[in-house]
VODO-383891 format. One record per residue (C-alpha): residue number from 1; residue in one letter; x negated, y negated, z. Coordinates in pm, 1 decimal, decimal comma. Layout:
<rs>
+-----+--------+----------+----------+----------+
: num : residu :       px :       py :       pz :
+-----+--------+----------+----------+----------+
: NUM :      A :        X :        Y :        Z :
...
+-----+--------+----------+----------+----------+
</rs>
This chain:
<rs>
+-----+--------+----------+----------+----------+
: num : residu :       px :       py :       pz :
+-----+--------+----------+----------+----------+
:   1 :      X :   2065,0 :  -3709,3 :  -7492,6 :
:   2 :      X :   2041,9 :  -3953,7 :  -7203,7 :
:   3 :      X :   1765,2 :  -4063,0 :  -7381,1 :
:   4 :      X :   1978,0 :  -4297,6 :  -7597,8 :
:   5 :      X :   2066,4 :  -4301,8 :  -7968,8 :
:   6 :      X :   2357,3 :  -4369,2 :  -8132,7 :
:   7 :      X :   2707,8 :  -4168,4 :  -8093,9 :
:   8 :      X :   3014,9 :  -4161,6 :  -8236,0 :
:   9 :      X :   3297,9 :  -4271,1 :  -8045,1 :
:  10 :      X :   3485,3 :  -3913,4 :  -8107,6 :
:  11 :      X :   3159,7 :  -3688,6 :  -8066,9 :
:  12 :      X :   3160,1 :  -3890,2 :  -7695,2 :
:  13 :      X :   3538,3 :  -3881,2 :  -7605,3 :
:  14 :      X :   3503,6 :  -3476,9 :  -7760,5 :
:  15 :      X :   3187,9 :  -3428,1 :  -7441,3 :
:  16 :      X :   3357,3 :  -3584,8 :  -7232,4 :
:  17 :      X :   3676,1 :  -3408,1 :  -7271,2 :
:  18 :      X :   3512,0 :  -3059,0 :  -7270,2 :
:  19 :      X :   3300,2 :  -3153,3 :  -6971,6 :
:  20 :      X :   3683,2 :  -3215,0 :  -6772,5 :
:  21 :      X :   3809,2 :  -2908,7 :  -6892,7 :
:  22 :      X :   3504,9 :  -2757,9 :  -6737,0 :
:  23 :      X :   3582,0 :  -2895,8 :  -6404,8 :
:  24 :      X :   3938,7 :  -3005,2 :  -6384,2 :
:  25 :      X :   4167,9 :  -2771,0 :  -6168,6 :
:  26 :      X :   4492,1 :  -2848,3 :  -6382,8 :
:  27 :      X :   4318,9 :  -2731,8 :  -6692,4 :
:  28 :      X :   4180,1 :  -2391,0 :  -6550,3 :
:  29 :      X :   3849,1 :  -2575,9 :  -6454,4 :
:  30 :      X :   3670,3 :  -2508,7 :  -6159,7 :
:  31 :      X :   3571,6 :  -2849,7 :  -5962,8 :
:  32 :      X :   3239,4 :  -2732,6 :  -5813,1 :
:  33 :      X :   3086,3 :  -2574,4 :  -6129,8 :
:  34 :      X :   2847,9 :  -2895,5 :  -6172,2 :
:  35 :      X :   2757,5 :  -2877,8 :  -5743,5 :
:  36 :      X :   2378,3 :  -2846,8 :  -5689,1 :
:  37 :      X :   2192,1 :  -2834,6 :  -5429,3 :
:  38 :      X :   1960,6 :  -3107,2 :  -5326,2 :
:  39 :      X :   2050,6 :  -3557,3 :  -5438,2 :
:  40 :      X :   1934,5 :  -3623,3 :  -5769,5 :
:  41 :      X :   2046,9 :  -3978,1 :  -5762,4 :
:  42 :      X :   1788,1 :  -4227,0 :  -5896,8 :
:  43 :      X :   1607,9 :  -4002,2 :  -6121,8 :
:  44 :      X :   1707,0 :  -4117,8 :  -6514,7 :
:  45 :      X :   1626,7 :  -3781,8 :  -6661,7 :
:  46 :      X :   1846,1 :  -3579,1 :  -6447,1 :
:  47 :      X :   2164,5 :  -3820,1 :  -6487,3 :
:  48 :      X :   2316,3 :  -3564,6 :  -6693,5 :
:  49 :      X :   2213,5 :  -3249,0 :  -6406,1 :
:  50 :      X :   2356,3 :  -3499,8 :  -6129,1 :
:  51 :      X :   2666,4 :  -3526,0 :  -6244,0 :
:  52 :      X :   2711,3 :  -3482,2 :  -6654,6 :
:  53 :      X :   3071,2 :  -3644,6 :  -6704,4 :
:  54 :      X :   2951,8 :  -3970,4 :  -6523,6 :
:  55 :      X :   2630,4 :  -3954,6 :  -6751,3 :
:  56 :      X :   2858,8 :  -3934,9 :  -7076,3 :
:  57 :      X :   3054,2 :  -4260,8 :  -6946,8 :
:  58 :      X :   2703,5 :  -4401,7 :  -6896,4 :
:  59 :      X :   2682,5 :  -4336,3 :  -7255,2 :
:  60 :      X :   3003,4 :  -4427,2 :  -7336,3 :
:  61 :      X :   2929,9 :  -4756,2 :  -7203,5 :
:  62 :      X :   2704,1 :  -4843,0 :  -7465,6 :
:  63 :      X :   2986,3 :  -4891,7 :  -7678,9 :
:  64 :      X :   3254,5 :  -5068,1 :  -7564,0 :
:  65 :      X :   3519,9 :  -4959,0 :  -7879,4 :
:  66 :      X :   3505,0 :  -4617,7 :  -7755,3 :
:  67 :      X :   3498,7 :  -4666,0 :  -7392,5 :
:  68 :      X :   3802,1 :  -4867,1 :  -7438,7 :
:  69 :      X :   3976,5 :  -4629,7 :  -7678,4 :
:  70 :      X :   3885,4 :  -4327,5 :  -7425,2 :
:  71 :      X :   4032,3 :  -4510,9 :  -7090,1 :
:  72 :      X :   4341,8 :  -4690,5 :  -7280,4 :
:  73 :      X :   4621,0 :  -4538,8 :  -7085,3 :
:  74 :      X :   4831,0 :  -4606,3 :  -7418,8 :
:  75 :      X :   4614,2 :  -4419,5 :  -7660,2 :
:  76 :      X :   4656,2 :  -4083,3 :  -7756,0 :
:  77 :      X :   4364,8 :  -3846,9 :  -7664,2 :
:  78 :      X :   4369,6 :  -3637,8 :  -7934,6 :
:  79 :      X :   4517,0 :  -3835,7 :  -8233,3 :
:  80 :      X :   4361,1 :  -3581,6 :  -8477,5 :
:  81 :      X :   4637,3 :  -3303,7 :  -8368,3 :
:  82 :      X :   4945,2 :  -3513,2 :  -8506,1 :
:  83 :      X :   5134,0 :  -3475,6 :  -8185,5 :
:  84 :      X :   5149,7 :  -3829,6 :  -7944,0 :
:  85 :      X :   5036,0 :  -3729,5 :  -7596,1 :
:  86 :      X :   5000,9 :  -3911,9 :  -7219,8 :
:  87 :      X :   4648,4 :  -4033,5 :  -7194,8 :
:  88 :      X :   4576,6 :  -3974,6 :  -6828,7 :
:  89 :      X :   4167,4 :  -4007,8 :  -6859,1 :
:  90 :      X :   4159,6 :  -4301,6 :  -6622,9 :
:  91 :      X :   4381,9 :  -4172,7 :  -6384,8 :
:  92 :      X :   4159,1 :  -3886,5 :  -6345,7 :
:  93 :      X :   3867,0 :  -4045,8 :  -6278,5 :
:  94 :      X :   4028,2 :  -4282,4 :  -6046,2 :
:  95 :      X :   4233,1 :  -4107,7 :  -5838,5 :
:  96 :      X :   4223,6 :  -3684,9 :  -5876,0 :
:  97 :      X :   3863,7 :  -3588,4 :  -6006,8 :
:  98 :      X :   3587,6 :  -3439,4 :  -5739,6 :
:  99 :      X :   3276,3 :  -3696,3 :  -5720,1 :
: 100 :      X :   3145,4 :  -3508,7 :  -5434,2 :
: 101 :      X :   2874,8 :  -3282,9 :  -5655,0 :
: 102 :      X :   2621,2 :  -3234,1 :  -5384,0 :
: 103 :      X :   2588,4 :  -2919,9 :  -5209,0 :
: 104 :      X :   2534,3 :  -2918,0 :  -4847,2 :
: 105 :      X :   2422,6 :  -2677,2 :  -4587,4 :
: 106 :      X :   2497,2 :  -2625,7 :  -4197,5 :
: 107 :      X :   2314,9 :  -2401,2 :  -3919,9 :
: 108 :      X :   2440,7 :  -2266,9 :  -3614,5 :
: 109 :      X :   2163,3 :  -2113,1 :  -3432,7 :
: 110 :      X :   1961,4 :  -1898,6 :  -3668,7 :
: 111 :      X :   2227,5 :  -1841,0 :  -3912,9 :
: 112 :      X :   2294,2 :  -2069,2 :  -4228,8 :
: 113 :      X :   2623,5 :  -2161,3 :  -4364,1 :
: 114 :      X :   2794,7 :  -2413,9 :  -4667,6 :
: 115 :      X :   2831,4 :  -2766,1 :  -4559,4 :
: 116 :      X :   3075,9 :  -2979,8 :  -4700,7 :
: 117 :      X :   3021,1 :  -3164,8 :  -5028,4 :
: 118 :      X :   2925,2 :  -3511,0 :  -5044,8 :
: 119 :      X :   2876,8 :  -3748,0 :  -5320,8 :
: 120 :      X :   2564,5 :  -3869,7 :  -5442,9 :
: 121 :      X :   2448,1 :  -4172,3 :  -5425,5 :
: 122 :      X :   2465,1 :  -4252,0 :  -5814,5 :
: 123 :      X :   2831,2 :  -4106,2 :  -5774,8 :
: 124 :      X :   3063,4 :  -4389,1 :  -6005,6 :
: 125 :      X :   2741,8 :  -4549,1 :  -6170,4 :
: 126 :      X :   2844,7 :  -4431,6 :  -6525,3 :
: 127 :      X :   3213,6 :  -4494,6 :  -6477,5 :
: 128 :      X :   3192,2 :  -4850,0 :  -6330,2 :
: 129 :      X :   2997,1 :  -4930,9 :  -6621,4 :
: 130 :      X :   3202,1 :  -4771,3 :  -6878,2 :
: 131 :      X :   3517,4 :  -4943,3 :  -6690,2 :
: 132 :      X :   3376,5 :  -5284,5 :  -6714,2 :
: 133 :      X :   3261,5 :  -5252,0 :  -7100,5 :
: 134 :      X :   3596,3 :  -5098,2 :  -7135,3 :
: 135 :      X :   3830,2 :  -5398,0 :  -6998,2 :
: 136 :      X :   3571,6 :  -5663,8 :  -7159,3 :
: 137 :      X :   3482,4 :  -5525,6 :  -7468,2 :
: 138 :      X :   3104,2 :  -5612,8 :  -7385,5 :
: 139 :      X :   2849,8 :  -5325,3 :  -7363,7 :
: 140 :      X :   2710,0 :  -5261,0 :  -7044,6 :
: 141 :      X :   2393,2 :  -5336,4 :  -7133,5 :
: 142 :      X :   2426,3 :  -5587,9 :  -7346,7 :
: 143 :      X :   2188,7 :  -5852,7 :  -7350,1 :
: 144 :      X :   2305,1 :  -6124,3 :  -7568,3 :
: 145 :      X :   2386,7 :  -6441,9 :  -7429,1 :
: 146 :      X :   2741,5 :  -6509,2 :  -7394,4 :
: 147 :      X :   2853,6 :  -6265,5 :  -7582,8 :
: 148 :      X :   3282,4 :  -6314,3 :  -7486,1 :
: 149 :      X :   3486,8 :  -6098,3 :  -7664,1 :
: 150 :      X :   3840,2 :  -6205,7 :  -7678,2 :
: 151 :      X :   4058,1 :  -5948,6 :  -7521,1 :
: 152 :      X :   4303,7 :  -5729,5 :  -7691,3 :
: 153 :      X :   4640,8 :  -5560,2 :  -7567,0 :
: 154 :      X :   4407,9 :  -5245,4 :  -7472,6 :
: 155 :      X :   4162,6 :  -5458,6 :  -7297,9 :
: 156 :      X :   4431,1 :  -5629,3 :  -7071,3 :
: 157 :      X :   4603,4 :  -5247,8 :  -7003,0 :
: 158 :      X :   4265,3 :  -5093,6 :  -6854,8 :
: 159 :      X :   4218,4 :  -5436,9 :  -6649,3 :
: 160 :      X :   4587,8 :  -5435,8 :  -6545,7 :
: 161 :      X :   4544,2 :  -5017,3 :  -6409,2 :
: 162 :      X :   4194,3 :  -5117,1 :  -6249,3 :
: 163 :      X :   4331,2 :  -5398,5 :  -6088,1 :
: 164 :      X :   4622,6 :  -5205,1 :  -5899,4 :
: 165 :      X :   4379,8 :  -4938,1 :  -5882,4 :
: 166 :      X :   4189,1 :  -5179,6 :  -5677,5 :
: 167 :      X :   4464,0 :  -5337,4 :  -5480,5 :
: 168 :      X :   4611,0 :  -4980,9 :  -5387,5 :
: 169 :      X :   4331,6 :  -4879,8 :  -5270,1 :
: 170 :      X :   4206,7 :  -5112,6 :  -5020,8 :
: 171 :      X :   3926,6 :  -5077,4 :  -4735,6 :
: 172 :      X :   3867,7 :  -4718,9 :  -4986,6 :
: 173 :      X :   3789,9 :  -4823,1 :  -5278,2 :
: 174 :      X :   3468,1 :  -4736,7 :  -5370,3 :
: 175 :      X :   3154,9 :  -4926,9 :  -5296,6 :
: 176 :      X :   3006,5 :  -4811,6 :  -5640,7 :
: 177 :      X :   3294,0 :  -5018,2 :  -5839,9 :
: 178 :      X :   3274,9 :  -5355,2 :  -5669,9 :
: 179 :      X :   3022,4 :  -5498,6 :  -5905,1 :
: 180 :      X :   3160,6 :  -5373,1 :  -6259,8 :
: 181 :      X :   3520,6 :  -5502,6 :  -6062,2 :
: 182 :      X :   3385,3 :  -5846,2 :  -6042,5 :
: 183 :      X :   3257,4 :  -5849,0 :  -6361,9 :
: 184 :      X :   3578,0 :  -5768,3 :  -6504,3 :
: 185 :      X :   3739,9 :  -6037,6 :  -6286,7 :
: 186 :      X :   3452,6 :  -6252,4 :  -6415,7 :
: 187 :      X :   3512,5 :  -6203,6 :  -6774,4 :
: 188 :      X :   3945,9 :  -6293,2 :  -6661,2 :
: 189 :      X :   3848,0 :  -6585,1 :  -6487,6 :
: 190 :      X :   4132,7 :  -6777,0 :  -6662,2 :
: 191 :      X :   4416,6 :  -6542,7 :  -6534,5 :
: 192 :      X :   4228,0 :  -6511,3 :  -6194,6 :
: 193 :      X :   4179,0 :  -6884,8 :  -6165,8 :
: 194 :      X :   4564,9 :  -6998,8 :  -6258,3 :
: 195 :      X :   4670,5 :  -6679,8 :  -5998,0 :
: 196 :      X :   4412,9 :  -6845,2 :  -5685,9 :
: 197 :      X :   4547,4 :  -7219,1 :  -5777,4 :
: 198 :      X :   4883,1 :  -7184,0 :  -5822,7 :
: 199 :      X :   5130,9 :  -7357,2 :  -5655,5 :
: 200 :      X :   5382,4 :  -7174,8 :  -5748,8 :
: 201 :      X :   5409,6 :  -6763,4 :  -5656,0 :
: 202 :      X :   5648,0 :  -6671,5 :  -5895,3 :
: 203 :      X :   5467,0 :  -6783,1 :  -6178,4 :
: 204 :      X :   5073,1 :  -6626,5 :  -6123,6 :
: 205 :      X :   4984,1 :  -6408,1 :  -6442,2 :
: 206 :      X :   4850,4 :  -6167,7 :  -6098,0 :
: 207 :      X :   4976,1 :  -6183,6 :  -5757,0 :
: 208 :      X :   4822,4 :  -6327,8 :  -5533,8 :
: 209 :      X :   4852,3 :  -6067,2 :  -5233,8 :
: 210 :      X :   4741,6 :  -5818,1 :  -5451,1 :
: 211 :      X :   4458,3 :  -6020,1 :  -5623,4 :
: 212 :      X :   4351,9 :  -6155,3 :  -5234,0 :
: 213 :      X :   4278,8 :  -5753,6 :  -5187,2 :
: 214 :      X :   4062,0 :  -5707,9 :  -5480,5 :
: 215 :      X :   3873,8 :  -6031,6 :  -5447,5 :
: 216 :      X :   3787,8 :  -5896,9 :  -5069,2 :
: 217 :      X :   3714,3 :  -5544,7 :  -5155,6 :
: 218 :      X :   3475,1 :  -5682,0 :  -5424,5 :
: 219 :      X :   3326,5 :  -5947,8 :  -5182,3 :
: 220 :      X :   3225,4 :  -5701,4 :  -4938,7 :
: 221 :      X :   2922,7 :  -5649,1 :  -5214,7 :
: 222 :      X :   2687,0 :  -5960,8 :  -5202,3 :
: 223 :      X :   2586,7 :  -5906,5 :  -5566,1 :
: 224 :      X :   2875,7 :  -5852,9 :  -5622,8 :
: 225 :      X :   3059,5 :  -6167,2 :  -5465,5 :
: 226 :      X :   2778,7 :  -6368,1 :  -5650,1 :
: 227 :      X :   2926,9 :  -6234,8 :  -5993,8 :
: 228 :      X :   3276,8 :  -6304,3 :  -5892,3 :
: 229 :      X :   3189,0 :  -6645,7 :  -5748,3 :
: 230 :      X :   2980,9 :  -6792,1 :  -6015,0 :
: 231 :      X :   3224,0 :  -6648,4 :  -6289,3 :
: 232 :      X :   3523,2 :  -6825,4 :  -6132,2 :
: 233 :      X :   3295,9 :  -7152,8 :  -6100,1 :
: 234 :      X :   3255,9 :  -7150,1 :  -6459,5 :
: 235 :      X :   3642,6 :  -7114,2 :  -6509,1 :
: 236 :      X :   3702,0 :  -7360,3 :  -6271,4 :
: 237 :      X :   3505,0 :  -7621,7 :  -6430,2 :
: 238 :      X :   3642,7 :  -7556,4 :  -6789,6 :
: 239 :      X :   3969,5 :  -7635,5 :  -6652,0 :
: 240 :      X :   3835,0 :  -7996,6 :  -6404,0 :
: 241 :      X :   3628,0 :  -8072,6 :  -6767,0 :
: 242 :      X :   3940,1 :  -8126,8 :  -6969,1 :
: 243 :      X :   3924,4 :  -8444,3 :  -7106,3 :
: 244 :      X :   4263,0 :  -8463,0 :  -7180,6 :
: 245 :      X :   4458,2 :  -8342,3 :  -6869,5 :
: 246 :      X :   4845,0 :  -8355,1 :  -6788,8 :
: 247 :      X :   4765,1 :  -8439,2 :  -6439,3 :
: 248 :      X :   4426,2 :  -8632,1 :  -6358,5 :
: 249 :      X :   4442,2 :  -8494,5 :  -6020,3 :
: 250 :      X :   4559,9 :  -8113,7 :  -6091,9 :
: 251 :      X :   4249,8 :  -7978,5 :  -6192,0 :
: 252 :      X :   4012,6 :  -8076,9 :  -5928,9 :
: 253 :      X :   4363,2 :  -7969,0 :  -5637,2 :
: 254 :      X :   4314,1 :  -7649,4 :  -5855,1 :
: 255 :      X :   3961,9 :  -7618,6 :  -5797,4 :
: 256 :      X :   3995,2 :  -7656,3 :  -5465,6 :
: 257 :      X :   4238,4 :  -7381,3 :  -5447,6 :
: 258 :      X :   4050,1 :  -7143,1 :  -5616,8 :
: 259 :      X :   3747,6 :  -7235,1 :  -5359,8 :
: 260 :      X :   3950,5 :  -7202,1 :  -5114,5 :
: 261 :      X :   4064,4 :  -6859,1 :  -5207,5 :
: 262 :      X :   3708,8 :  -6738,7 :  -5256,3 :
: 263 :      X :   3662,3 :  -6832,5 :  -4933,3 :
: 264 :      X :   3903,6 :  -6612,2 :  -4793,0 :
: 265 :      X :   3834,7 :  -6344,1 :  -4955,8 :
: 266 :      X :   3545,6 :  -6396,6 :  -4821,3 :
: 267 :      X :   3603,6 :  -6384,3 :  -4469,7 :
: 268 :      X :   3834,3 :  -6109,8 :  -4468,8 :
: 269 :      X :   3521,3 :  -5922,5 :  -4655,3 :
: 270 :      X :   3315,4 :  -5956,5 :  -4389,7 :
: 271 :      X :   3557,2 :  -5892,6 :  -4083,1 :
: 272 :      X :   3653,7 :  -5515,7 :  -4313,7 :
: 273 :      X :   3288,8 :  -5446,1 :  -4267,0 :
: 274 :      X :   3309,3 :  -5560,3 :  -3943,2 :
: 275 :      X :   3533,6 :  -5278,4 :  -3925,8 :
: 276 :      X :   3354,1 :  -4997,0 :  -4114,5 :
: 277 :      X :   3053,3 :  -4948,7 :  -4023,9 :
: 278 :      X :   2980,5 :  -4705,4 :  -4388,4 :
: 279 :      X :   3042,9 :  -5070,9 :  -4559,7 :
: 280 :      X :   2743,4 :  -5214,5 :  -4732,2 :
: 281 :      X :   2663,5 :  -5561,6 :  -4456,3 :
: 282 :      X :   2737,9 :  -5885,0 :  -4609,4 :
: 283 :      X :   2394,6 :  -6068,5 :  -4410,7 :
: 284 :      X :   2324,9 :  -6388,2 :  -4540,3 :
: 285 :      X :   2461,7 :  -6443,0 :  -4941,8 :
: 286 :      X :   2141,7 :  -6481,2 :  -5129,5 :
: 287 :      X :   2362,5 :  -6396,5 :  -5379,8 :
: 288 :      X :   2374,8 :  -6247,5 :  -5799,9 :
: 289 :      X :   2483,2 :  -6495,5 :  -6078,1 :
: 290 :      X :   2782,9 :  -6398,7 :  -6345,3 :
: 291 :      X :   2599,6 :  -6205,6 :  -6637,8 :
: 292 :      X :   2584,1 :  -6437,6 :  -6883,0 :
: 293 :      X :   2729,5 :  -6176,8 :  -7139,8 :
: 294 :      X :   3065,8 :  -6230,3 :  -6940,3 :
: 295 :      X :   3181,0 :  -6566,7 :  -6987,5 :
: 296 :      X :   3240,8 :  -6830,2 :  -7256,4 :
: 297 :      X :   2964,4 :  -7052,2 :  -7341,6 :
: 298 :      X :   2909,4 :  -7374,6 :  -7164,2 :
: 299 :      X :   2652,8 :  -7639,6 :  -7166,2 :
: 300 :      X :   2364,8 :  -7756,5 :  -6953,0 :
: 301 :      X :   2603,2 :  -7972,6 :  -6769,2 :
: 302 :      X :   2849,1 :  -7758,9 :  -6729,6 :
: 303 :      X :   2550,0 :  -7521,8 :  -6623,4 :
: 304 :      X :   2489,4 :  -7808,9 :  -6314,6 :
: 305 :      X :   2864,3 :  -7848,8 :  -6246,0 :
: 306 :      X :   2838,0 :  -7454,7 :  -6225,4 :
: 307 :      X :   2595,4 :  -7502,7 :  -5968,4 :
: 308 :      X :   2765,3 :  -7749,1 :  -5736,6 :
: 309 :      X :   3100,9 :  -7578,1 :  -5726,2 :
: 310 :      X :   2932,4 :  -7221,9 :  -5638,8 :
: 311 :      X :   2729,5 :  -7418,4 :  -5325,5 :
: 312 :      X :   3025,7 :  -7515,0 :  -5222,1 :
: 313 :      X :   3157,7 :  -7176,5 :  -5165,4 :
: 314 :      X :   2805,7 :  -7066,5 :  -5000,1 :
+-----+--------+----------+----------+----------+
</rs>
C-alpha cells in the first residue's frame, strides 16, 4: 500500500480512523499496540510497520482534498451517519496521541528489563506532510511549478490551529514540523508579511508575539529558515513591485520590517539552541529555497529581486 496508487479520500480517512481506534486510550485503544522493538526509521517499505497511522497521513498527503477534509476541525468525521459531530483529528495528533513507538530495553547487572519508549526518528514525517498539503491545498509531493492554490475557509482553519499549535508550544514543538511549518507560512506570506511590517499592532491579520514564536521555532531548522526566508522574499517583493503604490516609500519601510523580523527570529533561534542542546545546530545558513509549488508565480526579475532581498537576511 505504501507503494502508492490512488485512494479515495473516505477509504483513507476510514484507515486512518480505525488505525486511532486501535491505539487511542479514550476509544478503548491501547497506545503501545503498534511498539516494536528495534528503529525502523528510514526504511520506505516498513513506513507502515514503523508507525502505520503516520504512514496513512503520508498517504493522505498525496491528496490534499482529503487531507484537508480529514484535519478540518469544522468538518464532521463521519458525515455518512447523519448526526454532526466535533472533529478532534488534529487535536489528537497534535497534542494527546503517543509518537513514542519504539521499544526500549534496560540492564541492571545480568538481568534485563523495559526501557522507556522513545520516538523514532521518522516520528511526524507523515503528519507534517499531510499538515502542510492540508493548510495549502498543494500535495506534498507535488512537482509542478507554482502550483498556488487559493485558500479556502478550511484551509485558513487548519493554518489558524497549527499556528497556535505552534506558538503554544514553544522551545517543544517538534523538530519534525518546522519545515512543513514554514512551508505553510511560505504559502501565507501575504498575512505573514502585513503581520512582520505593520505599524500598527492592533491591526496584524496574526500577532506578532505569537507569530515572532513560530518564525523562531521554525528558524531553529536551517532548511527550514531557507523556506521561510525565501518565501517571505517573494511576498515582500510583490508588495515593493507595485507599480501603483499609495505610499512610494511604504513598501520598501515594509520590507525592511519584514527583514528585520526575520532577523530576529533569527537570533532568538539560535540563542534557544544555545539553550537545548537536543536542538538541531543552526552552523553556518547554507540554506533551502521556498518550493516553488508554494508561492505565486513571478518572473525572472522578480526571481533576481528574490535573490537580493534573501542575501540580505543571510
Amino acid at each position: 500500500m505504501q507503494q502508492g496508487g490512488s485512494y479515495s479520500p473516505q477509504f483513507l480517512h476510514d484507515m486512518a480512523d480505525d488505525i486511532r481506534a486501535a491505539e487511542d486510550r479514550s476509544k478503548g485503544g491501547n497506545p503501545d499496540v503498534w511498539d516494536l522493538d528495534g528503529d525502523f526509521s528510514g526504511k520506505h517499505d516498513d513506513w507502515f510497520a514503523n508507525d502505520p497511522l503516520d504512514g496513512v497521513l503520508n498517504l493522505m498527503s498525496r491528496n490534499p482534498g482529503a487531507a484537508t477534509a480529514y484535519l478540518d476541525p469544522d468538518s464532521d468525521p463521519n458525515p455518512l451517519d447523519g448526526k454532526p459531530e466535533k472533529n478532534d483529528r488534529l487535536d489528537y495528533l497534535l497534542n494527546k496521541r503517543d509518537w513514542k513507538v519504539v521499544d526500549t530495553v534496560a540492564w541492571h547487572g545480568d538481568l534485563q528489563y523495559a526501557g522507556p519508549d522513545i520516538e523514532d526518528r521518522d516520528n511526524r514525517a507523515g503528519l507534517g506532510r499531510a499538515l502542510q498539503a492540508a493548510a495549502t491545498g498543494i500535495a506534498a509531493d507535488n512537482t509542478e511549478r507554482h502550483a498556488y492554490v487559493p485558500h479556502t475557509a478550511a484551509h485558513d482553519r487548519i493554518f489558524d490551529y497549527a499556528f497556535e499549535y505552534a506558538a503554544k508550544k514553544e522551545n517543544d514543538f517538534p523538530p519534525a514540523l518546522r519545515e512543513p511549518m514554514a512551508g505553510v507560512l511560505a504559502n501565507y506570506g501575504d498575512k505573514v508579511h502585513r503581520s512582520t511590517s505593520s505599524l500598527d499592532i492592533t491591526d496584524d491579520p496574526l500577532p506578532q508575539k505569537k507569530l515572532l514564536e513560530v518564525m523562531k521555532q521554525v528558524s531553529r531548522d536551517k532548511n527550514a529558515y531557507g523556506i521561510l526566508n525565501e518565501g517571505l522574499g517573494y511576498e515582500t517583493l510583490r508588495v515593493v513591485s507595485d507599480p501603483d503604490p499609495k505610499d512610494d516609500r511604504a513598501p520598501l519601510i515594509r520590507a525592511g520590517r519584514t527583514i528585520g523580523f526575520l532577523e530576529e527570529a533569527r537570533t532568538q533561534a539560535i540563542e534557544a539552541d544555545k539553550k537545548d542542546l537536543s536542538g538541531q545546530k543552526m552552523g553556518t545558513y547554507h540554506m533551502l529555497g521556498a518550493p516553488v509549488t508554494l508561492i505565486p508565480v513571478l518572473g525572472d526579475a522578480a526571481q533576481r529581486g528574490v535573490d537580493f532581498l534573501t542575501t540580505a537576511c543571510m
